[in-house]
N, C-alpha and C positions, 0 to 999 in steps of 0.2 A: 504494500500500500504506500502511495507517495504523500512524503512530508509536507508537500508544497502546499500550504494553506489556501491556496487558488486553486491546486490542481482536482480531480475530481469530483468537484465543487458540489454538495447539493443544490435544489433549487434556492435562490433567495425568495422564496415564500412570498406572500400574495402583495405585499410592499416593498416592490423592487427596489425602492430607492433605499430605502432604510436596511435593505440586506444588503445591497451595496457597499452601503456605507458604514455596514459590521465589519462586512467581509475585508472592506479596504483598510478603514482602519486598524484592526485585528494584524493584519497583515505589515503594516507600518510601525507600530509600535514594538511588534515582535522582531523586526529585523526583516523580513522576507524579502525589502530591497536594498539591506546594507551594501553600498558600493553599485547599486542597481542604478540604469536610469527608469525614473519612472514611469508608466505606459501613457501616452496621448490618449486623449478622450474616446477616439476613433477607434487605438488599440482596444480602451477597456469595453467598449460596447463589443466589441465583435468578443473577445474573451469570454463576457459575461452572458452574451445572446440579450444584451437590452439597446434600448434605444439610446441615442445620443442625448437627449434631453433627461434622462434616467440619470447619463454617465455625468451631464455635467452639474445636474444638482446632487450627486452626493459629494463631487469633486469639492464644489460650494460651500457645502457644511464640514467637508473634513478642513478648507484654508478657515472656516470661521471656529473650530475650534485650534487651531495652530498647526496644525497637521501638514498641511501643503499652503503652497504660494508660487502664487502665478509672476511668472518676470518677463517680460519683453526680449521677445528672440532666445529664449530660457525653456519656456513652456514651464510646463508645472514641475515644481523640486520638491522635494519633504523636507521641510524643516527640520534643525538641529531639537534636540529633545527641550533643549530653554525654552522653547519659543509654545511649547505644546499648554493648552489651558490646563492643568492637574487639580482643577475645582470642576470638569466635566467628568458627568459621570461615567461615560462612554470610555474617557482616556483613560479613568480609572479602574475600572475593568480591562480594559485591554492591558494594561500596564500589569496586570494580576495576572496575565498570560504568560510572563515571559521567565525566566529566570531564576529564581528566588534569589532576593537578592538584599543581605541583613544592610547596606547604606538603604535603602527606600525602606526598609523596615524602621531604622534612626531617622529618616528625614518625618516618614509619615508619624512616627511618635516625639517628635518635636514639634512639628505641627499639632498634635492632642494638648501636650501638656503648656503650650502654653493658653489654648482655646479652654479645655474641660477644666482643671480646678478654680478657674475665673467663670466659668459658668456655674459650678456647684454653687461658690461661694452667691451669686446672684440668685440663685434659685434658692436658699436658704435667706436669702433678705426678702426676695417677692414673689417667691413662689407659691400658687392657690393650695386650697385643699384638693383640689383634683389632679395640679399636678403633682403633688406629692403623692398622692391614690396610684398615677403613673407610675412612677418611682418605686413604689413598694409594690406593684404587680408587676413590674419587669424583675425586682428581685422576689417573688413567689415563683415565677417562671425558672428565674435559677436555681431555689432549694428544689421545683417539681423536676428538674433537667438533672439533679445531681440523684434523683431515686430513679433515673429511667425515664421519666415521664415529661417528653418532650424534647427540642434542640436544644444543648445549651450556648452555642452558638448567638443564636436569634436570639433567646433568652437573655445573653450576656450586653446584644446591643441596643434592644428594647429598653432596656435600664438606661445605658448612657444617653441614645435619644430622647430619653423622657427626660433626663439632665439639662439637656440640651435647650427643650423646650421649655424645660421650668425656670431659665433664664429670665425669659420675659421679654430678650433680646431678640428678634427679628433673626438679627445678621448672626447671631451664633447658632441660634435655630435651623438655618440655612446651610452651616455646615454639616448637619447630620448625614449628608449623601458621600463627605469626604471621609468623617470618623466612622462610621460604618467600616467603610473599602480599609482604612486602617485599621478598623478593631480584627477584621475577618484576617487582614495577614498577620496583627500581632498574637490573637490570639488562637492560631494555627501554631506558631513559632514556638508560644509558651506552652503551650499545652505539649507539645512536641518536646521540647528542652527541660518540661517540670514533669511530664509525665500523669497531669489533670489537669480536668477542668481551673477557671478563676477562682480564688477563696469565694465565696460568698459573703463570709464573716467580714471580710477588707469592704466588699459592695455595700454591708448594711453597716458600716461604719460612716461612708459617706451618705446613705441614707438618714441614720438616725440624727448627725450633725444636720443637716437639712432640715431635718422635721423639729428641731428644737431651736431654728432660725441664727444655727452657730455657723457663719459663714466663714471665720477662719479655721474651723475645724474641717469645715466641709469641703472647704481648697486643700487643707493639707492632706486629706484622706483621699482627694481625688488624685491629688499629686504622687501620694505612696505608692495607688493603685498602677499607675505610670510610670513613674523610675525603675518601677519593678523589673520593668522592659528593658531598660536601658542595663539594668544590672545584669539581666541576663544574655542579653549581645554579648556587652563586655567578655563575661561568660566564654562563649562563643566563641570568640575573637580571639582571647588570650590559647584557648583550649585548641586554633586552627593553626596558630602564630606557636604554638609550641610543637605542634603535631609534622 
C-alpha cells in the first residue's frame, strides 16, 4: 500500500472543496512536499478528478490560513511553518499528524500555562454557579473515567474547557479549540511516560480553590497541574540525552 497521502486517494466525500482542503493540507503540514514544487491549480484538479473552481477555492483557504501564497511568476509556494495560523483548528490537527515531537509538546504547554492558571484564577473571582456545576461534572467524568466508565481523555478536557469558560473572558474562552489539540498530545505523553491517567485529586484541587472564590490558589493548582509536563519532558530529554 502507498504512503503517498495523495496517492490512492479515497473519495473526498460529498464537499469536494473541504476534502480538498483536508487532503491538501494534511499533506503540507506532514511534509509530503518537502523540497517539492507545488502542483498548479490545473495539476490538482486533474489529480483530484474536480473542477478548477473546487481547486482554486480550497487553494484560497489553505493561503488564508498561512498554508500557501501566491507570488507573481512564482505560482503558489507553501509557506515556511512561521507563517502557518496555529490558532486554526485545521493546522492543528494536521500538525497532530506528523511526528511526535516533545519541542511542540513545550511550545503547546507554554502556551496552556500561561493562558489556564490566569483563567482558573478568573473563574474563581467570577465564575457562576453553573459554571462551576461545569467544572465539577467534567471532574465526575474523570473519577466515572478512572472506574471504567467512560473517556478519560474527553473527560480530562471537558474540565479545562469549563475552566476556560468560567473565565468570563470571551478571548480565553476562544482558546478552548487550541488547549484541547494541547491537552490531547500532552496528555497522551503523560499518560505514556507516568503510566495513568491525570491525578484527579490535582483537578479537584483546582476545583475546590475555585469554588471557595480562592483565585491564587486556583492559579497555583492550575499551574502545578502544568509544570507537571514540563517536568516530565525534562524527564524525557535528560533520559534521551543520556541514552
Amino acid at each position: 500500500m502507498s504512503t503517498d497521502p495523495l496517492a490512492d486517494r479515497p473519495s473526498l466525500g460529498r464537499n469536494l472543496t473541504y476534502g480538498l482542503l483536508d487532503s491538501l493540507g494534511r499533506a503540507i503540514v506532514t511534509g509530503h512536499y518537502h523540497e517539492k514544487t507545488f502542483p498548479t491549480e490545473a495539476e490538482l484538479a486533474k489529480q483530484h478528478g474536480v473542477s478548477r473552481s473546487v481547486t482554486r477555492e480550497a487553494v484560497k483557504m489553505l493561503t488564508a490560513k498561512g498554508l500557501l501564497s501566491a507570488r507573481p511568476r512564482q505560482g503558489t509556494v507553501i509557506q515556511p511553518a512561521a507563517s502557518w495560523n496555529l490558532f486554526d483548528t485545521d493546522v492543528l490537527s494536521w500538525l497532530l499528524e506528523r511526528k511526535f515531537s516533545l519541542d511542540l509538546l513545550k511550545h503547546f504547554n507554554q502556551l496552556r500555562v500561561a493562558i489556564e492558571p490566569e483563567a482558573a484564577a478568573l473563574a474563581a473571582e467570577f465564575g457562576s454557579a453553573a459554571d462551576l456545576r461545569r467544572i465539577s461534572e467534567g471532574l465526575g467524568r474523570m473519577e466515572a473515567a478512572e472506574r471504567g466508565h467512560g473517556d478519560a481523555l474527553d473527560a480530562d478536557i471537558a474540565f479545562h474547557v469549563a475552566v476556560l469558560r468560567a473565565s468570563g473572558n470571551p478571548f480565553y474562552a476562544q482558546f478552548r479549540d487550541v488547549v484541547a489539540t494541547a491537552l490531547r498530545t500532552s496528555i497522551r505523553f503523560t499518560n505514556r511516560v507516568k503510566g495513568r491517567t491525570a491525578s484527579v485529586a490535582e483537578h479537584a484541587a483546582v476545583r475546590d480553590a475555585i469554588a471557595v472564590r480562592d483565585a491564587e490558589g486556583a492559579r497555583a493548582a492550575m499551574r502545578h497541574l502544568i509544570t507537571e509536563v514540563f517536568e516530565l519532558i525534562e524527564h524525557v530529554e535528560t533520559g534521551d540525552a543520556k541514552g
